[in-house]
N, CA, C and O atoms as a Maestro MAE file, in Angstrom:
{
 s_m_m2io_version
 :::
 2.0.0
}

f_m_ct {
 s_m_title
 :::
 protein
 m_atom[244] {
  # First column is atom index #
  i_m_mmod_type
  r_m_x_coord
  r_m_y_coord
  r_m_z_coord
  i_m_residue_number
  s_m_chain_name
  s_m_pdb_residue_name
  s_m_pdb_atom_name
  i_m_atomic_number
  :::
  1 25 32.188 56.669 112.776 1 A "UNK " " N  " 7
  2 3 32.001 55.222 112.840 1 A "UNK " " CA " 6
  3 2 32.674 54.573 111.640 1 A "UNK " " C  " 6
  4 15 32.455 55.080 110.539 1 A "UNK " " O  " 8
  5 25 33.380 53.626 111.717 2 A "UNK " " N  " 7
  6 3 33.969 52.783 110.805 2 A "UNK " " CA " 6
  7 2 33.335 51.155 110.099 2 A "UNK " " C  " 6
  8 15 32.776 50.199 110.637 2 A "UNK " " O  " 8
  9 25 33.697 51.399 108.855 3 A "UNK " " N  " 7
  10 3 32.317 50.949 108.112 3 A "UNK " " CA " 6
  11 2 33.568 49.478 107.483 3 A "UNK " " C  " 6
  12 15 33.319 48.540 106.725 3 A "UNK " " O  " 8
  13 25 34.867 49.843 108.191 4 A "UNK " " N  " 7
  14 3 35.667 48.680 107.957 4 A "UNK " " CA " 6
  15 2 35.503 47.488 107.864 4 A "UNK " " C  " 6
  16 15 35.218 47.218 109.031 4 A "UNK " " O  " 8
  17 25 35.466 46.341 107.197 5 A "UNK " " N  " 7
  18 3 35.400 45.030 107.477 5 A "UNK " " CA " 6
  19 2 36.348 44.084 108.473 5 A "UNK " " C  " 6
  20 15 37.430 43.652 108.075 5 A "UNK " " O  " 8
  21 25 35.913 43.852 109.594 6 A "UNK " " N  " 7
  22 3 36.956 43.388 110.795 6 A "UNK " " CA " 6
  23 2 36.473 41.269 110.047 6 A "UNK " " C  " 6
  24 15 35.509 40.511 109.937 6 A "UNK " " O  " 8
  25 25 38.288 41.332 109.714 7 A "UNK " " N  " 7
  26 3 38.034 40.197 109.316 7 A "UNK " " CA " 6
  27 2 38.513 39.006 109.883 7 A "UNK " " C  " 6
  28 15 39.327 39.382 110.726 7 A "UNK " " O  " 8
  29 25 38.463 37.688 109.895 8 A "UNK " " N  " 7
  30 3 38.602 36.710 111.203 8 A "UNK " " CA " 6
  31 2 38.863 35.442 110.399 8 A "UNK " " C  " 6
  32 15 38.054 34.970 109.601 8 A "UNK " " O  " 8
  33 25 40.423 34.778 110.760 9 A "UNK " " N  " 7
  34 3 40.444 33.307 110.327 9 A "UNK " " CA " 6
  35 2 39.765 32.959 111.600 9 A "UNK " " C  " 6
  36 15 39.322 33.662 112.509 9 A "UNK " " O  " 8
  37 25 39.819 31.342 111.362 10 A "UNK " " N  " 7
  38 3 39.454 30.081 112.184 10 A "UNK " " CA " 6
  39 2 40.678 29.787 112.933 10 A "UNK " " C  " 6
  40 15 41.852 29.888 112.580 10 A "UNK " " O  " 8
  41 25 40.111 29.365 114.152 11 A "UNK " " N  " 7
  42 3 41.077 29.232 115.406 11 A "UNK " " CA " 6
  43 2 42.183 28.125 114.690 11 A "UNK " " C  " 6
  44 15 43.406 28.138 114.834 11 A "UNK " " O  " 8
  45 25 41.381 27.184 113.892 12 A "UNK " " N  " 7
  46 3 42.501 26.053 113.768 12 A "UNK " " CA " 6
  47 2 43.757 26.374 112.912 12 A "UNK " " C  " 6
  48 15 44.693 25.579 112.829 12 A "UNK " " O  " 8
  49 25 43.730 27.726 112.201 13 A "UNK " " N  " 7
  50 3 44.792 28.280 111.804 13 A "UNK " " CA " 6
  51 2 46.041 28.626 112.204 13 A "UNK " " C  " 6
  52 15 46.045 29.772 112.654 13 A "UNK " " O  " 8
  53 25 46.849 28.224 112.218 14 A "UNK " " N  " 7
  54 3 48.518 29.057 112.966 14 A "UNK " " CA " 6
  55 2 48.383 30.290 112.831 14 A "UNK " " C  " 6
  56 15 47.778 31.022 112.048 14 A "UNK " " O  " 8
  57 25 49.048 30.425 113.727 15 A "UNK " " N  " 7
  58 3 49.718 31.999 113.413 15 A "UNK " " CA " 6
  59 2 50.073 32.493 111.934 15 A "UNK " " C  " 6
  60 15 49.641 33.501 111.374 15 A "UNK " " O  " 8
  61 25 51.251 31.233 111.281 16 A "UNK " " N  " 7
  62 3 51.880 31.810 110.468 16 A "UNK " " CA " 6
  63 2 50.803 31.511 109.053 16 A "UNK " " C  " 6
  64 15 51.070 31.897 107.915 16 A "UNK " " O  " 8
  65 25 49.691 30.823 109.402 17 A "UNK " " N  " 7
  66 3 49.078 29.716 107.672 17 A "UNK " " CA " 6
  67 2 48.747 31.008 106.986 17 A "UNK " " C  " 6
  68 15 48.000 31.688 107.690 17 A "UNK " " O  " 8
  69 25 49.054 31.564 105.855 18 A "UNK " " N  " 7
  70 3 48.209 31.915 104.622 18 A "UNK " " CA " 6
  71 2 47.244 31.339 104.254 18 A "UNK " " C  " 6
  72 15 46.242 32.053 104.225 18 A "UNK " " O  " 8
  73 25 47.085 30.164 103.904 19 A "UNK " " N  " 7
  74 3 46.027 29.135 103.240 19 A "UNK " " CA " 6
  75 2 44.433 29.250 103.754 19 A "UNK " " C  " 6
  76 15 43.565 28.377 103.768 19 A "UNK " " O  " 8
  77 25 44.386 30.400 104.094 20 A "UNK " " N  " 7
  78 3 42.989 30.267 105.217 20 A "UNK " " CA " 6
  79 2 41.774 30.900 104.320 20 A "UNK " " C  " 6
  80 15 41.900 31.510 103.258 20 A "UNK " " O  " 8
  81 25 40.811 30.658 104.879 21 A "UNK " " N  " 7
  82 3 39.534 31.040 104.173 21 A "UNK " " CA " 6
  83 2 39.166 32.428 105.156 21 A "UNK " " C  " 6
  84 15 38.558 31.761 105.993 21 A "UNK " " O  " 8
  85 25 39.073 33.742 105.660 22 A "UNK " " N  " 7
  86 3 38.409 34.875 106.408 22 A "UNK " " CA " 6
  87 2 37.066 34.822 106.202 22 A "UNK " " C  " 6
  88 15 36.560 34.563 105.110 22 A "UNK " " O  " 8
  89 25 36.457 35.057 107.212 23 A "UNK " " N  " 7
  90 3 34.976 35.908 107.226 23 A "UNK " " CA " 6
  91 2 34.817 37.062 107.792 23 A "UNK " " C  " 6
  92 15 35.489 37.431 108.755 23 A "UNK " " O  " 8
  93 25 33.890 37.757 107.229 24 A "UNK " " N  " 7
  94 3 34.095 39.426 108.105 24 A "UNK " " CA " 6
  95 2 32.089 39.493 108.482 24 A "UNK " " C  " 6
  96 15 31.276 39.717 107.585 24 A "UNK " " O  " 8
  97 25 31.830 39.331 109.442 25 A "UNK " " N  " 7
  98 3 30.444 39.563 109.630 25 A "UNK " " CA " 6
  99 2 29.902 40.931 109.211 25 A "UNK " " C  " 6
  100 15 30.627 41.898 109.447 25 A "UNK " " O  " 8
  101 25 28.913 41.102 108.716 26 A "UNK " " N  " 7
  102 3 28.978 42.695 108.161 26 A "UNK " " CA " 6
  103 2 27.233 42.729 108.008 26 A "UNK " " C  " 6
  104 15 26.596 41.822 107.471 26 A "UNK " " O  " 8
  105 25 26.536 44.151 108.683 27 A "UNK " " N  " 7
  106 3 25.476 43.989 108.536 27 A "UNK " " CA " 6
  107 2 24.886 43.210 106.935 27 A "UNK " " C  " 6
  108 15 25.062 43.634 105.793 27 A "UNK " " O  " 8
  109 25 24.217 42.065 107.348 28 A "UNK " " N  " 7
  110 3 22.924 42.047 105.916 28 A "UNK " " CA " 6
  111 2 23.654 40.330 105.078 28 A "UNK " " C  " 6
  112 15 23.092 39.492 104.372 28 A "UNK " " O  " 8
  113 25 25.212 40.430 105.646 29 A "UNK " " N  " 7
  114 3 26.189 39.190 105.166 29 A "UNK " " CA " 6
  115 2 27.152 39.227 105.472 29 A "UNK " " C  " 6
  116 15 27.854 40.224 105.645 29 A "UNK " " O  " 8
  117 25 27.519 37.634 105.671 30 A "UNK " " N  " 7
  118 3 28.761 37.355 105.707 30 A "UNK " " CA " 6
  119 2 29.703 37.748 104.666 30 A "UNK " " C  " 6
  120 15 29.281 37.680 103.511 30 A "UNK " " O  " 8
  121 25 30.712 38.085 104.825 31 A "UNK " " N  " 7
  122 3 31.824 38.139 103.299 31 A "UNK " " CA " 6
  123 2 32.917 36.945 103.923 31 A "UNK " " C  " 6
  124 15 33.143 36.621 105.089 31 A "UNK " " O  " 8
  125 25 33.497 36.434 102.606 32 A "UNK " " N  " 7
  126 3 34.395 35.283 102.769 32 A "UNK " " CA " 6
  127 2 35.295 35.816 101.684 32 A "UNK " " C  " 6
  128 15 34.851 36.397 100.694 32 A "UNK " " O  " 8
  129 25 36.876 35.546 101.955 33 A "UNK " " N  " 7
  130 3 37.930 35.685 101.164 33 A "UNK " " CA " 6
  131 2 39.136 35.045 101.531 33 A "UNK " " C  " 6
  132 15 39.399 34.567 102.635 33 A "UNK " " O  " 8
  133 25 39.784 35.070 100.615 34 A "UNK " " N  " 7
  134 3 40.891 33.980 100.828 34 A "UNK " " CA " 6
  135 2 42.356 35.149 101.381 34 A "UNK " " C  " 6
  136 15 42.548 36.331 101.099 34 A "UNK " " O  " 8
  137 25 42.975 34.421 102.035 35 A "UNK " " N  " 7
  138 3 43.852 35.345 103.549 35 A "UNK " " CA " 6
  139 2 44.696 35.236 102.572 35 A "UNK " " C  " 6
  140 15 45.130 36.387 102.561 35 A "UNK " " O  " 8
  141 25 45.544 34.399 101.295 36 A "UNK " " N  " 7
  142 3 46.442 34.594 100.207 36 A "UNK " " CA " 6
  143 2 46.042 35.883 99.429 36 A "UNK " " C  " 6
  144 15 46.911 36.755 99.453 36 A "UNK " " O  " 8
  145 25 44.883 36.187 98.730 37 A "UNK " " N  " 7
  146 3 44.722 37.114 98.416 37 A "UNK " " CA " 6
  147 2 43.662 38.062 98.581 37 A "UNK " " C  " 6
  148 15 42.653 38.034 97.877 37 A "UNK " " O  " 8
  149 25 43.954 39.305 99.928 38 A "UNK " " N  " 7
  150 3 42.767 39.814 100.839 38 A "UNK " " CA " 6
  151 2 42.723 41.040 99.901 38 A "UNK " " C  " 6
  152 15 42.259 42.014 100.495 38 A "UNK " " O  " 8
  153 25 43.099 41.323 98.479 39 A "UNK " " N  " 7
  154 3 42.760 42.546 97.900 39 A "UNK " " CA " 6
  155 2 42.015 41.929 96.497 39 A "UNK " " C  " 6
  156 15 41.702 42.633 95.537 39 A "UNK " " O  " 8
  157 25 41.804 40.476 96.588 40 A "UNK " " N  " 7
  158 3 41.135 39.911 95.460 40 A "UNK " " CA " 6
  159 2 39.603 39.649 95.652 40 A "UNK " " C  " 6
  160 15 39.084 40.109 96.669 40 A "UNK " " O  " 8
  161 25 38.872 38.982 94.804 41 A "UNK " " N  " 7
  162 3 37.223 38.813 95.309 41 A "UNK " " CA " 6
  163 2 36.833 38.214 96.380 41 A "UNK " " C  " 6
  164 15 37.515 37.620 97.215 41 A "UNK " " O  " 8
  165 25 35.549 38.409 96.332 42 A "UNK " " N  " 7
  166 3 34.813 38.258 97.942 42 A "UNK " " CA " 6
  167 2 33.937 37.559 97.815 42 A "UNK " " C  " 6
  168 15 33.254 37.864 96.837 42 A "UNK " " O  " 8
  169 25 33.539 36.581 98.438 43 A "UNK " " N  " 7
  170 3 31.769 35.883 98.641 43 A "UNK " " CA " 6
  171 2 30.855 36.472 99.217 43 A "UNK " " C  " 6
  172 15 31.094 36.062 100.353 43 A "UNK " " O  " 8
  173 25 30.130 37.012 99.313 44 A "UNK " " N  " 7
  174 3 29.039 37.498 100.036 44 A "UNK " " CA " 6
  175 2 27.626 36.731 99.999 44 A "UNK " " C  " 6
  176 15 26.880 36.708 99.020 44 A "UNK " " O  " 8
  177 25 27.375 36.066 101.319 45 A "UNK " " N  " 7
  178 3 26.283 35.254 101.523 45 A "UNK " " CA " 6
  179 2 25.372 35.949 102.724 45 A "UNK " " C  " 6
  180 15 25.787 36.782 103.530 45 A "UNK " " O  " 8
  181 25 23.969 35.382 102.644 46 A "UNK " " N  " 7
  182 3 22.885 36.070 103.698 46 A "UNK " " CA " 6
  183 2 23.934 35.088 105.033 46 A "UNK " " C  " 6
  184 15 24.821 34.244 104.909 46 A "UNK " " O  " 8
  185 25 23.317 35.685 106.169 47 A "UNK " " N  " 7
  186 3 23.415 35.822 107.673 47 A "UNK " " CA " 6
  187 2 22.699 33.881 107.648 47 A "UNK " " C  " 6
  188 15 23.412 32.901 107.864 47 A "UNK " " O  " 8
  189 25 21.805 33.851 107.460 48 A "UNK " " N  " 7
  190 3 20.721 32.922 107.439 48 A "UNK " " CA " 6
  191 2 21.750 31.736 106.339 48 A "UNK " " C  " 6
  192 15 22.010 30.703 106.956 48 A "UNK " " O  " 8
  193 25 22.254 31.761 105.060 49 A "UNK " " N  " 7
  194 3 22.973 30.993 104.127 49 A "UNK " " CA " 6
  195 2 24.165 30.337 105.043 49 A "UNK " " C  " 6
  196 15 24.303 29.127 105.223 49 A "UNK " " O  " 8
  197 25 24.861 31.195 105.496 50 A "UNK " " N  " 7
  198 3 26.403 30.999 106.565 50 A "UNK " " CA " 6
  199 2 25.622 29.953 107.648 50 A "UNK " " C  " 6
  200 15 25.885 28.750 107.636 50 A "UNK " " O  " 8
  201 25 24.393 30.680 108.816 51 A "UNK " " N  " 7
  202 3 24.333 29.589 109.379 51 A "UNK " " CA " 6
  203 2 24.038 28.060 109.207 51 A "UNK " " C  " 6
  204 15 24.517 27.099 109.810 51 A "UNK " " O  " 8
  205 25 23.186 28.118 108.290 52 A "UNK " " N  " 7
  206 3 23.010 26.733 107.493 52 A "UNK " " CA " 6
  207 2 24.235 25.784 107.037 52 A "UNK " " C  " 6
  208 15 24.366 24.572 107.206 52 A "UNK " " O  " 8
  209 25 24.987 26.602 106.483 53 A "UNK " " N  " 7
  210 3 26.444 26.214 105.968 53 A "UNK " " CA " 6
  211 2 27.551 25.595 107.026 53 A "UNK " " C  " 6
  212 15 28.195 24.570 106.801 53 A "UNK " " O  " 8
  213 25 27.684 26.601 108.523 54 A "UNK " " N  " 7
  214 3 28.257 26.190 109.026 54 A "UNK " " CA " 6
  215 2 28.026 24.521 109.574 54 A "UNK " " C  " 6
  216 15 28.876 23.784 109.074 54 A "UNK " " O  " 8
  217 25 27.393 24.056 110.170 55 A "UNK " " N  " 7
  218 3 27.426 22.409 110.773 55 A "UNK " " CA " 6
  219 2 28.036 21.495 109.608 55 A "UNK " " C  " 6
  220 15 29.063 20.820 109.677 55 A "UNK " " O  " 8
  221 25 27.045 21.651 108.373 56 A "UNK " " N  " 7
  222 3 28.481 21.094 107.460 56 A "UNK " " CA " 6
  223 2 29.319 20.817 107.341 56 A "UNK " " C  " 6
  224 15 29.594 19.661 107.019 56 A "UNK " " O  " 8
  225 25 30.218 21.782 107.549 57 A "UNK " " N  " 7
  226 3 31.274 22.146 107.797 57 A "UNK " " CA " 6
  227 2 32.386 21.579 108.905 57 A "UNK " " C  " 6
  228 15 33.484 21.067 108.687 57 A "UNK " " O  " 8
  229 25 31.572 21.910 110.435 58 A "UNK " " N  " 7
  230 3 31.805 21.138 111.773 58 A "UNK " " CA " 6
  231 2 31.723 19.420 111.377 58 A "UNK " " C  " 6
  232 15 32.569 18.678 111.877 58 A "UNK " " O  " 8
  233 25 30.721 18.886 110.509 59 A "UNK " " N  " 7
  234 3 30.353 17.211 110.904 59 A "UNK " " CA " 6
  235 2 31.330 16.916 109.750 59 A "UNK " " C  " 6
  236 15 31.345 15.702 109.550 59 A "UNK " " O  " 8
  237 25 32.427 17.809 108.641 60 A "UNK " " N  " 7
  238 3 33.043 17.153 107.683 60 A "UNK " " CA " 6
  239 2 32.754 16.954 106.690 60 A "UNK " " C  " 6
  240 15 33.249 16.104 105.950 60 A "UNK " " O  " 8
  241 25 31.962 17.631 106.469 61 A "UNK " " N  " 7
  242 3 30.990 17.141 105.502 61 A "UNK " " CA " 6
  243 2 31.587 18.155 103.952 61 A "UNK " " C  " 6
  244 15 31.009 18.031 102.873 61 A "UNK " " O  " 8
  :::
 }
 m_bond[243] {
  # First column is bond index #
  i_m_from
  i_m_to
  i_m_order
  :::
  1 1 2 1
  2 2 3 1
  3 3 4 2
  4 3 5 1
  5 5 6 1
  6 6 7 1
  7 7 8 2
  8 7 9 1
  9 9 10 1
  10 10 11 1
  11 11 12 2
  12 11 13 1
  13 13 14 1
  14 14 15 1
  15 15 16 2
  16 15 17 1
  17 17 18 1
  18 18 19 1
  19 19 20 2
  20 19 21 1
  21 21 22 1
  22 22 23 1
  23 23 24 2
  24 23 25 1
  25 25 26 1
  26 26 27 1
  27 27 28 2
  28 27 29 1
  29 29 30 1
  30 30 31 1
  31 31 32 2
  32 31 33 1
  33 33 34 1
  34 34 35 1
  35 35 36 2
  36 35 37 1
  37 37 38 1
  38 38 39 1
  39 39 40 2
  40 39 41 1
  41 41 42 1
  42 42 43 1
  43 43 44 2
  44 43 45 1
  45 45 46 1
  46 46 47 1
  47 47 48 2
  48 47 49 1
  49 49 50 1
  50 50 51 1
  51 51 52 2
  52 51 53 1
  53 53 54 1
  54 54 55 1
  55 55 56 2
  56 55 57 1
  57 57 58 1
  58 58 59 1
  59 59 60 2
  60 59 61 1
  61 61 62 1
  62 62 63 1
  63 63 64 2
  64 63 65 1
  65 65 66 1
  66 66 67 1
  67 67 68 2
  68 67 69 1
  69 69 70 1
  70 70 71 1
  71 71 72 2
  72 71 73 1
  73 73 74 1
  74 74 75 1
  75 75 76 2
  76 75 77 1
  77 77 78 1
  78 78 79 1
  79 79 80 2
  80 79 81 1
  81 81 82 1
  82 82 83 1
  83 83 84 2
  84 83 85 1
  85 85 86 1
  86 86 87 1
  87 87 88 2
  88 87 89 1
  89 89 90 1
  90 90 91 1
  91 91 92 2
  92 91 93 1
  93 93 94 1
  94 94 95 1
  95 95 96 2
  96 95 97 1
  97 97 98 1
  98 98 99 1
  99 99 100 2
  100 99 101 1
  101 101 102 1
  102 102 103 1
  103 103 104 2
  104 103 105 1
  105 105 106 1
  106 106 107 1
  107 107 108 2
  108 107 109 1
  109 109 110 1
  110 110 111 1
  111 111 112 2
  112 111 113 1
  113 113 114 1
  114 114 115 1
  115 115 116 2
  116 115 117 1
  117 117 118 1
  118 118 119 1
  119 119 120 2
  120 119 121 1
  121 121 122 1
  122 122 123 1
  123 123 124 2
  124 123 125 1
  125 125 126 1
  126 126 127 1
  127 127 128 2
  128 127 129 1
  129 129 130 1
  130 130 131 1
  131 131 132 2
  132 131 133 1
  133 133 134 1
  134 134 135 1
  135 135 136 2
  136 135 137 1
  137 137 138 1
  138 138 139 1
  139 139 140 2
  140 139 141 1
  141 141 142 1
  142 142 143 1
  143 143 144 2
  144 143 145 1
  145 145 146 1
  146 146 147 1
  147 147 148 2
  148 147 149 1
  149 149 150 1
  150 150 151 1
  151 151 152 2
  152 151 153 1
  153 153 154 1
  154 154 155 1
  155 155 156 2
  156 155 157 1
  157 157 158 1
  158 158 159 1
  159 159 160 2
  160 159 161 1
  161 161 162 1
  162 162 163 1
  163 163 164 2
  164 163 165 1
  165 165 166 1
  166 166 167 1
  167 167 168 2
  168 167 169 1
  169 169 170 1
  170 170 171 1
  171 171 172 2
  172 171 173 1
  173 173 174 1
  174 174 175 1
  175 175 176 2
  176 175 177 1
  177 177 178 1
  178 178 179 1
  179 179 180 2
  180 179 181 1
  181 181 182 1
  182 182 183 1
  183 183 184 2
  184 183 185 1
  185 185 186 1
  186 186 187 1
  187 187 188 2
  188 187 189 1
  189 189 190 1
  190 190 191 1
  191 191 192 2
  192 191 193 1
  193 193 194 1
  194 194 195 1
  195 195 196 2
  196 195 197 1
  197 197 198 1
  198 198 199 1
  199 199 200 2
  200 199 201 1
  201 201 202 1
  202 202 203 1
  203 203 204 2
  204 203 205 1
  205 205 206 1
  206 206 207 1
  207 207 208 2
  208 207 209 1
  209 209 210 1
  210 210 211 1
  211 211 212 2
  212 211 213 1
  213 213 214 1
  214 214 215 1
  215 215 216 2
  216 215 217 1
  217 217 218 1
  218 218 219 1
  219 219 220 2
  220 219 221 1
  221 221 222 1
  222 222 223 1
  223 223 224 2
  224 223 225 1
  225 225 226 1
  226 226 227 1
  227 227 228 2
  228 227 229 1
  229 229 230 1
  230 230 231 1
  231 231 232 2
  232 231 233 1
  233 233 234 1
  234 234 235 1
  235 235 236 2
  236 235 237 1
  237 237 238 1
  238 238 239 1
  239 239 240 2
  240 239 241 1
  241 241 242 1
  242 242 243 1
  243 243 244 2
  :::
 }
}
């Protein structure tokens, strides 16, 4: 079993954007990193923190 982090921009991204923010769902937290540099640091927030976070996010806020 692979303990890999499968990581995911946002649809509104191109194909080609670097500039993107990733999340990798991963038991226990989200991890967040920047797609410019995917061998640099990571955010790691609870499951429960991300959902809260997201609508924020959606209303612009």
């Amino acid at each position: 079993m692979s303990t890999a982090a499968v990581w995911r921009k946002s649809s509104y991204s191109g194909s080609d954007a670097d500039s993107c923010v990733e999340i990798a769902v991963c038991p226990g937290a989200v991890r967040i990193r920047d797609s410019k540099n995917t061998g640099g640091p990571q955010l790691a927030v609870s499951p429960r923190a991300w959902a809260a976070f997201i609508p924020f996010v959606a209303a612009g806020a």
